[in-house]
C-alpha positions as CSV (number, residue, x, y, z in Angstrom):
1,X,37.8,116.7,74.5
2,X,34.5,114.7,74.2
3,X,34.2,115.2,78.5
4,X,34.2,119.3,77.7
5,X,31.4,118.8,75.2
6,X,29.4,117.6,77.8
7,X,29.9,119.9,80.4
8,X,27.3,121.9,82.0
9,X,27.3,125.4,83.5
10,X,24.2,125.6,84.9
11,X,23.5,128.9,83.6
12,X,20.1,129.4,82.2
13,X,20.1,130.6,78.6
14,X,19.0,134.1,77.8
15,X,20.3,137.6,77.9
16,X,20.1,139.2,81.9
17,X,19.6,142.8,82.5
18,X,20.6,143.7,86.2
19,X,20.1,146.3,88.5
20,X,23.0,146.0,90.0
21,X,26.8,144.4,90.1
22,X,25.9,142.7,93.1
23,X,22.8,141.2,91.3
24,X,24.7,139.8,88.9
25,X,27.1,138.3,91.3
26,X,24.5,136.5,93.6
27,X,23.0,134.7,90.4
28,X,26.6,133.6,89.2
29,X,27.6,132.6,92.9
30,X,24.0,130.7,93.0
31,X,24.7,129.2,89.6
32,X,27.7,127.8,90.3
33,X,27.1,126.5,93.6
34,X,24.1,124.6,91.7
35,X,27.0,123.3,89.4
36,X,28.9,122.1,92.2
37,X,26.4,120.5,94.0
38,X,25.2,118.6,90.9
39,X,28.4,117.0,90.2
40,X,28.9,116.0,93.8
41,X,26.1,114.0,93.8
């Protein structure tokens, strides 16, 4: 329980208005590679 309190999604906070779907999908694609690169060192 205390590991999930600390985890980090790498999302910015704030509300996004895209253009587009496939706006939306490169930031969360780019976020979460970010995510995964981070916790692999």
């Amino acid at each position: 329980m205390a590991a999930m309190a600390r985890y980090r999604t790498r999302v910015p906070k704030g509300v996004f208005i895209y253009d587009s779907a496939a706006a939306m999908e490169a930031d969360w694609l780019r976020w979460k590679v970010d995510a995964m690169a981070a916790k692999h060192g």
